[in-house]
Biotite code that builds the C-alpha atoms (Angstrom):
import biotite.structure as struc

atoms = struc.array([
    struc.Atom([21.535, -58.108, -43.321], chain_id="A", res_id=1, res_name="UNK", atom_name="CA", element="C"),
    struc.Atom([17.720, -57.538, -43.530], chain_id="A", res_id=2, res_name="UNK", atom_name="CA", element="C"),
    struc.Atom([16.083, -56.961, -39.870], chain_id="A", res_id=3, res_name="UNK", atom_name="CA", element="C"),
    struc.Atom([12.774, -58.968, -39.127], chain_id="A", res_id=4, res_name="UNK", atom_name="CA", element="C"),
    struc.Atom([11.391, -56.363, -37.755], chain_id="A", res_id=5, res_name="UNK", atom_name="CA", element="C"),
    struc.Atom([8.165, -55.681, -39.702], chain_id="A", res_id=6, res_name="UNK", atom_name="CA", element="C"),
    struc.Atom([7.913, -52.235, -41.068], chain_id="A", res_id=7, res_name="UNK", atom_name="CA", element="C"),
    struc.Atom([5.329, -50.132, -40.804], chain_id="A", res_id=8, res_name="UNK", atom_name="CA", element="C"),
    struc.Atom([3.243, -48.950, -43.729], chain_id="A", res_id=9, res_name="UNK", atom_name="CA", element="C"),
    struc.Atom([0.854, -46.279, -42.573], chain_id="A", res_id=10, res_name="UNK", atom_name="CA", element="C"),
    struc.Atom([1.519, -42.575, -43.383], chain_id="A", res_id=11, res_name="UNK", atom_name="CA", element="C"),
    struc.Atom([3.970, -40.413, -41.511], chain_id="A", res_id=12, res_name="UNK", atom_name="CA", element="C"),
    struc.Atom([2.629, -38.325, -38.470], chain_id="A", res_id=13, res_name="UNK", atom_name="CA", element="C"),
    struc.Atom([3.895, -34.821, -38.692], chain_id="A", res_id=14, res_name="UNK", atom_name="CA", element="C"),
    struc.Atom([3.577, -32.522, -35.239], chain_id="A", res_id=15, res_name="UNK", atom_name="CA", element="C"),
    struc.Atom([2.100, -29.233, -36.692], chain_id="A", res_id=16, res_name="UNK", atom_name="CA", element="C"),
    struc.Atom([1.781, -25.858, -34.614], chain_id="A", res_id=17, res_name="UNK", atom_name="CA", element="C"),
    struc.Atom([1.929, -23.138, -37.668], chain_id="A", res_id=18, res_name="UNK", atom_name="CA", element="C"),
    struc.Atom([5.961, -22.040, -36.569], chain_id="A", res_id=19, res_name="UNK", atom_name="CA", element="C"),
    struc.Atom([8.216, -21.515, -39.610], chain_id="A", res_id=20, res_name="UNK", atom_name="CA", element="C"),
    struc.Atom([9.570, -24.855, -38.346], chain_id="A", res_id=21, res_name="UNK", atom_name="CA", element="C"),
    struc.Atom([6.462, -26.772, -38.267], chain_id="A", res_id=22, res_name="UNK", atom_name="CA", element="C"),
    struc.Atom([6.038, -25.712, -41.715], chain_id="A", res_id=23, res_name="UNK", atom_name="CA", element="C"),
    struc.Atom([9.509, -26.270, -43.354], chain_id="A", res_id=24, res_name="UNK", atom_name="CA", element="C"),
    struc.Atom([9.117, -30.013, -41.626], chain_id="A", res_id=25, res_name="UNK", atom_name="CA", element="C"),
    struc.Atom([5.955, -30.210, -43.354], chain_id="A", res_id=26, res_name="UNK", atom_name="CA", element="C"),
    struc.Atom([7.132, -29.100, -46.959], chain_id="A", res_id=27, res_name="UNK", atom_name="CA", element="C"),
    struc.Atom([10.741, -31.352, -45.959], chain_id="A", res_id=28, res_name="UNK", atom_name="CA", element="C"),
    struc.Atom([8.316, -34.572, -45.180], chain_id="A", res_id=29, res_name="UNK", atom_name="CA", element="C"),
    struc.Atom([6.469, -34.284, -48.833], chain_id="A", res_id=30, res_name="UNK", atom_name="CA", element="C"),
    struc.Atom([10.077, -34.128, -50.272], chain_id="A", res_id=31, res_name="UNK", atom_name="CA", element="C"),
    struc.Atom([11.513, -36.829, -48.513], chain_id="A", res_id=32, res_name="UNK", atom_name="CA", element="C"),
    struc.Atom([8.173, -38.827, -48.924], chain_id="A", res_id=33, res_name="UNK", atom_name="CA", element="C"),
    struc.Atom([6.149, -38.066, -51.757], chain_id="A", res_id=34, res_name="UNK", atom_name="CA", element="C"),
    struc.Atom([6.553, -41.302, -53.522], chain_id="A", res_id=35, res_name="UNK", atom_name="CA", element="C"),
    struc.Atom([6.379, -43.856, -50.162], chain_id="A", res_id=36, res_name="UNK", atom_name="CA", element="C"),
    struc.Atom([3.714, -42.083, -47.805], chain_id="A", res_id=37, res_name="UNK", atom_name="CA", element="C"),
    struc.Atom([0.469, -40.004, -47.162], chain_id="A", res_id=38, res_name="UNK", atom_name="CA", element="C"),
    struc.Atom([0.871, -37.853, -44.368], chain_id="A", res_id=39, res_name="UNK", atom_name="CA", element="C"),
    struc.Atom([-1.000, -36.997, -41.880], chain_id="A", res_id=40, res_name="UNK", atom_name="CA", element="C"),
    struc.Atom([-0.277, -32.749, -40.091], chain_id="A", res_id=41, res_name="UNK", atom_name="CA", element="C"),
    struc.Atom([-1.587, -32.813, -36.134], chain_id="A", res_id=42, res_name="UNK", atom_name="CA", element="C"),
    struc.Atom([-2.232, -30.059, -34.161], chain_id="A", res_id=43, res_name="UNK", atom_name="CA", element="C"),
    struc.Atom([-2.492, -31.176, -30.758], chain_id="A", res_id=44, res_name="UNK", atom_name="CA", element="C"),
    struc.Atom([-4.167, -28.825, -28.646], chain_id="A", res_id=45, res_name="UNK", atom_name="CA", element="C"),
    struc.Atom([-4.674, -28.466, -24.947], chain_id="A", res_id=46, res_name="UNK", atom_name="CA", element="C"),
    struc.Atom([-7.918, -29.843, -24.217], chain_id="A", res_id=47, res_name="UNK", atom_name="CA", element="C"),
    struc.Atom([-10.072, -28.164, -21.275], chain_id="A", res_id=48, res_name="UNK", atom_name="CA", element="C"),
    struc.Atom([-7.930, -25.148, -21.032], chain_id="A", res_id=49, res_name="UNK", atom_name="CA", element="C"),
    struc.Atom([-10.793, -22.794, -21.196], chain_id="A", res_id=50, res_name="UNK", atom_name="CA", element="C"),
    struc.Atom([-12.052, -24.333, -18.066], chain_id="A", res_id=51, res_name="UNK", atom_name="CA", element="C"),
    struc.Atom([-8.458, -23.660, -16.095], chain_id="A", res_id=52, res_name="UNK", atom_name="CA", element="C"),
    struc.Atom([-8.431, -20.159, -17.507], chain_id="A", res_id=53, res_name="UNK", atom_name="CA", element="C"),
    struc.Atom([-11.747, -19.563, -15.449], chain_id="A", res_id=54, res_name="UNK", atom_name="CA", element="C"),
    struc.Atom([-11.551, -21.928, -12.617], chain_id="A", res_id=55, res_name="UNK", atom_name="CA", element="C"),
    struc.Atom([-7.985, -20.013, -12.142], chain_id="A", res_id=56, res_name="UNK", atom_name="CA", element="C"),
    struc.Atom([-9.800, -16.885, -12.420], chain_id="A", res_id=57, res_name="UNK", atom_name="CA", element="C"),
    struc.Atom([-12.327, -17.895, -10.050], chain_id="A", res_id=58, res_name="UNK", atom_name="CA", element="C"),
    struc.Atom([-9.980, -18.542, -7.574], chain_id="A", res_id=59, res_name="UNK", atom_name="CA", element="C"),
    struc.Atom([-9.145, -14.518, -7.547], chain_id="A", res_id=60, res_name="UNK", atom_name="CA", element="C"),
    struc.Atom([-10.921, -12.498, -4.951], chain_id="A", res_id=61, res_name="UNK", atom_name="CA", element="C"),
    struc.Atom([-13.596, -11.683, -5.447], chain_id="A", res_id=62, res_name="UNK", atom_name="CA", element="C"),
    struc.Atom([-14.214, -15.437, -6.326], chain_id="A", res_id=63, res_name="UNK", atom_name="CA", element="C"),
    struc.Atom([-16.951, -15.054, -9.420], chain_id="A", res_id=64, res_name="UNK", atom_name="CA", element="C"),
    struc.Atom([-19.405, -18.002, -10.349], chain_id="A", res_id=65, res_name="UNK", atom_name="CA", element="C"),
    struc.Atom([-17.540, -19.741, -13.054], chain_id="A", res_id=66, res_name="UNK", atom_name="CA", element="C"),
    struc.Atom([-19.592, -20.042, -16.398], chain_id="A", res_id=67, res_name="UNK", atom_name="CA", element="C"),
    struc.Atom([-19.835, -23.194, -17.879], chain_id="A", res_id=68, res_name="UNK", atom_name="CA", element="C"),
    struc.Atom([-21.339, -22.204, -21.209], chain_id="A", res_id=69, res_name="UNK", atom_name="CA", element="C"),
    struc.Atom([-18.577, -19.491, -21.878], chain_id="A", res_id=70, res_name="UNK", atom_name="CA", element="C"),
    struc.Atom([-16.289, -22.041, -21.317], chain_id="A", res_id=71, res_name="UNK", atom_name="CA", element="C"),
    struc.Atom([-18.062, -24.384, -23.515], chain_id="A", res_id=72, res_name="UNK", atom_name="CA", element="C"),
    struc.Atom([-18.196, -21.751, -26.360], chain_id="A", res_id=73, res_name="UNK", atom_name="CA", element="C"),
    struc.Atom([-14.671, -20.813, -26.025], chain_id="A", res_id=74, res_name="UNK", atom_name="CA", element="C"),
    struc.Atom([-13.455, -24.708, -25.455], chain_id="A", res_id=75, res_name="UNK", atom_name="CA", element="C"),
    struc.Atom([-15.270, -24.790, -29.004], chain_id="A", res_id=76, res_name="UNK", atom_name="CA", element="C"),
    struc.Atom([-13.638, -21.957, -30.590], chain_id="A", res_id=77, res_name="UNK", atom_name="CA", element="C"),
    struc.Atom([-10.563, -23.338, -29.437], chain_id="A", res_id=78, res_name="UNK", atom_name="CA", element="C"),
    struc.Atom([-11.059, -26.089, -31.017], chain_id="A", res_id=79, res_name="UNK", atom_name="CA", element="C"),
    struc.Atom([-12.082, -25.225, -34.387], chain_id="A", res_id=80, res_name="UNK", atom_name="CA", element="C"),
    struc.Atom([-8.591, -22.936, -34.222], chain_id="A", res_id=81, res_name="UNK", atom_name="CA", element="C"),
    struc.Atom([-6.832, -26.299, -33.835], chain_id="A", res_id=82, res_name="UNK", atom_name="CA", element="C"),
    struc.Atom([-9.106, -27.794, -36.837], chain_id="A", res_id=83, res_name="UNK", atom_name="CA", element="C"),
    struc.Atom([-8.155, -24.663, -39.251], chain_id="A", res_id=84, res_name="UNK", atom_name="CA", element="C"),
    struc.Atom([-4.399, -24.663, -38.530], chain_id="A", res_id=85, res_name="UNK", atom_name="CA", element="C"),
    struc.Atom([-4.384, -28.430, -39.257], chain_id="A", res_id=86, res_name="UNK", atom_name="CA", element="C"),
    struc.Atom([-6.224, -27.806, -42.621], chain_id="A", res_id=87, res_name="UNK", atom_name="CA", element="C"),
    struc.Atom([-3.654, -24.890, -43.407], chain_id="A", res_id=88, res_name="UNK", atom_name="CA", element="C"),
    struc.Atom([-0.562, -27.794, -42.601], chain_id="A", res_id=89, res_name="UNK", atom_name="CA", element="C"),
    struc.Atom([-2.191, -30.528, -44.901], chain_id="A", res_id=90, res_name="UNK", atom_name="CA", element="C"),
    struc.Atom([-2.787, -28.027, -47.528], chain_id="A", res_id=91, res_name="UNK", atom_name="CA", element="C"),
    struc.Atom([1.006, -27.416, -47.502], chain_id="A", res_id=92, res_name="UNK", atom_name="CA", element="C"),
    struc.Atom([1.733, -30.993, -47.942], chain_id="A", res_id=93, res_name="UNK", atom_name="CA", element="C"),
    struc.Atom([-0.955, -30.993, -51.072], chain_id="A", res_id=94, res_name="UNK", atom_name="CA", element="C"),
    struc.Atom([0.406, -28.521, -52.758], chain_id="A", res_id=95, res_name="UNK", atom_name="CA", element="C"),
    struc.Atom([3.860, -30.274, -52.180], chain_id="A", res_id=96, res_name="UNK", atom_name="CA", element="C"),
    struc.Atom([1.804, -32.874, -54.187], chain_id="A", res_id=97, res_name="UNK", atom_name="CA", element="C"),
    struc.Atom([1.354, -35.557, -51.275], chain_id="A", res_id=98, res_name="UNK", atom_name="CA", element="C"),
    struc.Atom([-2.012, -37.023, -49.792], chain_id="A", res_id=99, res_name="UNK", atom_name="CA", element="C"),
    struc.Atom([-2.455, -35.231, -46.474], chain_id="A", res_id=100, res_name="UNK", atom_name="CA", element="C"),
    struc.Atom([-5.322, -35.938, -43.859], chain_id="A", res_id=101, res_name="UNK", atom_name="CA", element="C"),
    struc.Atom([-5.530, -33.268, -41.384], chain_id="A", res_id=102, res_name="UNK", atom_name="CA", element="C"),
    struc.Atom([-5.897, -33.851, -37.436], chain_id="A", res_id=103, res_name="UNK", atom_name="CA", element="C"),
    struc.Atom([-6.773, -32.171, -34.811], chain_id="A", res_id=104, res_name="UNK", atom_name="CA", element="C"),
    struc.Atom([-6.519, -33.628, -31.342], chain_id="A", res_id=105, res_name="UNK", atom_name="CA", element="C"),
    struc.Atom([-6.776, -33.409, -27.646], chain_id="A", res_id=106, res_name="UNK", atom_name="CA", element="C"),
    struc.Atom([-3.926, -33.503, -25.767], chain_id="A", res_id=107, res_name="UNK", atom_name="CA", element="C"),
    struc.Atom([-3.573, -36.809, -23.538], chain_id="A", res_id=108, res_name="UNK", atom_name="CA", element="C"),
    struc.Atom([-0.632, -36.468, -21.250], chain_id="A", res_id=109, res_name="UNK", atom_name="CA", element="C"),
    struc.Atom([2.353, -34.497, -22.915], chain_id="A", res_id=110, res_name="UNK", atom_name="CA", element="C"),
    struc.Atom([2.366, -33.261, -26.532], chain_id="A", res_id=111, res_name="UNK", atom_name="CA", element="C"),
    struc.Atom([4.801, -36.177, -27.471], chain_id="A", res_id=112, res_name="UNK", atom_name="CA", element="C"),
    struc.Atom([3.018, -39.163, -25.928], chain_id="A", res_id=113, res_name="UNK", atom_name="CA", element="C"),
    struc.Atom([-0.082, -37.621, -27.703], chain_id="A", res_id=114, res_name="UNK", atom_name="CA", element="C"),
    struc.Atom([1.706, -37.746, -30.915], chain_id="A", res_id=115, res_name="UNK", atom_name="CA", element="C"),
    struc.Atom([3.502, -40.859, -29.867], chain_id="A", res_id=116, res_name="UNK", atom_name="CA", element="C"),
    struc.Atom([0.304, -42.735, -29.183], chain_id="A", res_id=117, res_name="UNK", atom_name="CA", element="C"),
    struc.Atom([-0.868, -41.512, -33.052], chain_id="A", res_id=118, res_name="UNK", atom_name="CA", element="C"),
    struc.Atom([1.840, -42.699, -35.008], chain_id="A", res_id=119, res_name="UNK", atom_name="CA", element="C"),
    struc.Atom([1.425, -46.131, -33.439], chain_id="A", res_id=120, res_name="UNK", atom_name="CA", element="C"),
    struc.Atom([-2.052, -45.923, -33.737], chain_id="A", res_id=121, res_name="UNK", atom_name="CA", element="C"),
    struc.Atom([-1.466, -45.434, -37.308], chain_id="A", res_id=122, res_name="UNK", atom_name="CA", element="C"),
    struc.Atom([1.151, -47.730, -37.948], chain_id="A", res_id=123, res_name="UNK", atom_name="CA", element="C"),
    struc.Atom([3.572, -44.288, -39.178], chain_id="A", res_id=124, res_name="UNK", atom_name="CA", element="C"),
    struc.Atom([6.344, -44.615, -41.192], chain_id="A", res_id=125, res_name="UNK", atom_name="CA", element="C"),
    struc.Atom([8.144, -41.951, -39.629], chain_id="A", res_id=126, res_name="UNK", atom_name="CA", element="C"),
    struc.Atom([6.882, -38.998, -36.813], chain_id="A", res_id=127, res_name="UNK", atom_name="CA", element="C"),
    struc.Atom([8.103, -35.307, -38.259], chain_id="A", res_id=128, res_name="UNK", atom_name="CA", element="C"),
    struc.Atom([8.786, -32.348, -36.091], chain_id="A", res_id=129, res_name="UNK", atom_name="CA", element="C"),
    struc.Atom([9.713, -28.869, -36.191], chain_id="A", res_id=130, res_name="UNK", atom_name="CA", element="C"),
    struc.Atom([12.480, -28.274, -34.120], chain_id="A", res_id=131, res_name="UNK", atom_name="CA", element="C"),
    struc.Atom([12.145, -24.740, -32.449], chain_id="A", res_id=132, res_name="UNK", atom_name="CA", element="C"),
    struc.Atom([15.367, -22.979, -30.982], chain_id="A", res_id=133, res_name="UNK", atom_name="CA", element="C"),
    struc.Atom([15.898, -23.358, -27.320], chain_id="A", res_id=134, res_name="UNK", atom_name="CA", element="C"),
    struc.Atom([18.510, -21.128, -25.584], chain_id="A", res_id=135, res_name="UNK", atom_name="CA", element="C"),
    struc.Atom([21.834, -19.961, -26.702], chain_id="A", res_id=136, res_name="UNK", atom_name="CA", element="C"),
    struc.Atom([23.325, -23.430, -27.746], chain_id="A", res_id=137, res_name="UNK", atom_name="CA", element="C"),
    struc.Atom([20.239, -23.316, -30.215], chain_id="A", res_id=138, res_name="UNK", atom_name="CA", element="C"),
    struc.Atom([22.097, -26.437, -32.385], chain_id="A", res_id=139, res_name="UNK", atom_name="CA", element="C"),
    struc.Atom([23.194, -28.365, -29.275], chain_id="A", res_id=140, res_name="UNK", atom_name="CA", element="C"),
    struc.Atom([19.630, -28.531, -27.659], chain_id="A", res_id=141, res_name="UNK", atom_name="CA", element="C"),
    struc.Atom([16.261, -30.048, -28.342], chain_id="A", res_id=142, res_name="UNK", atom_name="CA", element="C"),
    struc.Atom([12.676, -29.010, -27.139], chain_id="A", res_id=143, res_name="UNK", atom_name="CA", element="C"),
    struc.Atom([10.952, -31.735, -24.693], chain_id="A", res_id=144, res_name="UNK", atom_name="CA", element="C"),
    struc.Atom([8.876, -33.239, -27.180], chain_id="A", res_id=145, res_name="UNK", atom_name="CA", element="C"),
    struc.Atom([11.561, -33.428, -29.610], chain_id="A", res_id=146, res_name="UNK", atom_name="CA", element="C"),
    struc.Atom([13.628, -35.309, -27.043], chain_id="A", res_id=147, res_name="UNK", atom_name="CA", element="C"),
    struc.Atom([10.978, -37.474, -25.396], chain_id="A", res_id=148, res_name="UNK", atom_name="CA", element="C"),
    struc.Atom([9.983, -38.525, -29.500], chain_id="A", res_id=149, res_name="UNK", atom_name="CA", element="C"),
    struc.Atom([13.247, -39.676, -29.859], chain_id="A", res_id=150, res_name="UNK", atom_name="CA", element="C"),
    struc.Atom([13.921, -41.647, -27.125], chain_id="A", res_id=151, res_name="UNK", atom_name="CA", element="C"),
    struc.Atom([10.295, -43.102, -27.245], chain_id="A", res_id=152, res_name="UNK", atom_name="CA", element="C"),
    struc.Atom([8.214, -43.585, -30.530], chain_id="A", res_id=153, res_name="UNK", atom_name="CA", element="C"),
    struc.Atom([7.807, -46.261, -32.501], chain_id="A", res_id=154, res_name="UNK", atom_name="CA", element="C"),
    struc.Atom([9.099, -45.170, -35.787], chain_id="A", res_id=155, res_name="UNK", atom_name="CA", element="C"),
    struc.Atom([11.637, -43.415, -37.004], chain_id="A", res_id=156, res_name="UNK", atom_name="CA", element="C"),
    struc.Atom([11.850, -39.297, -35.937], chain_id="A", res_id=157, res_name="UNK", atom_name="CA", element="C"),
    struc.Atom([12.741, -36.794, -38.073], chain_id="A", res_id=158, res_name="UNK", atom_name="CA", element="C"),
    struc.Atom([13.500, -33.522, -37.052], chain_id="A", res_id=159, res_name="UNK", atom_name="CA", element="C"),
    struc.Atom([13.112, -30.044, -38.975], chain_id="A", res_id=160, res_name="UNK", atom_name="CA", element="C"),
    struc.Atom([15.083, -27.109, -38.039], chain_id="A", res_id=161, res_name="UNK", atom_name="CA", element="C"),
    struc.Atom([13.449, -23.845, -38.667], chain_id="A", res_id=162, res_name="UNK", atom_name="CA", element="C"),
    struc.Atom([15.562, -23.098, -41.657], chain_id="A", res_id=163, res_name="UNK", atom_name="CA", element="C"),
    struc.Atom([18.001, -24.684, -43.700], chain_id="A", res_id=164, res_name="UNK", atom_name="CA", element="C"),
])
């Protein structure tokens, strides 16, 4: 029986933070893929933490004038980090020989609505992760983005381990 469900047909978002498992989901994704989607590798970075780290620091005695333009250079810097790494994810999915846009974004809320918001933006076919160890019971357990993406995006999840 066919669902009525329309599918989506836009590439599939793929969480990227340079980890061996980030990067075995993207090289898994162009496998799985190659022939039905582009994708698109996010690295979703923490926006305004350069701010925290001094308004945080501030807050030490002595309390020190906080500097708005070293934030501003290092909010930058940070930023262009989060640019590069998403280039370096993409170009793994082109030499995989799939169409990759690369994406670097601000963090709104956690790191899965951020990625959960982009996949429906984009209409994804499927939202890829890298799933990272947690604990002893490393099989039996899933990070909190990995569990709030699968009880909450609009696509189908796949999830990476770190090796395989």
């Amino acid at each position: 029986m066919h669902s009525a469900i329309p599918r989506p047909g836009g590439p599939a978002v793929v969480g990227y933070d340079g980890s061996a498992a980030a990067r075995r989901a993207v090289r898994e994704s162009a496998l799985l893929l190659a022939h039905r989607a582009a994708l698109v590798v996010v690295v979703v970075r923490e926006a305004g933490a350069a701010f925290e780290a001094i308004a945080l620091r501030a807050l030490d005695p002595p309390a020190a004038p906080i500097d708005v333009g070293a934030a501003l250079v290092v909010e930058d810097a940070l930023h262009e980090g989060a640019r590069r790494l998403a280039r370096q994810g993409a170009a793994l999915a082109r030499e995989a020989g799939v169409q990759a846009e690369a994406l670097a974004v601000a963090q709104e809320g956690t790191v899965a609505e951020t990625l959960i918001r982009l996949a429906r933006h984009r209409a994804a076919v499927a939202l890829v992760l890298g799933a990272h160890g947690h604990g002893t019971l490393r099989e039996l357990t899933l990070g909190s983005t990995t569990r709030e993406a699968l009880h909450r995006a609009p696509c189908p999840v796949v999830v990476v381990g770190a090796t395989g």
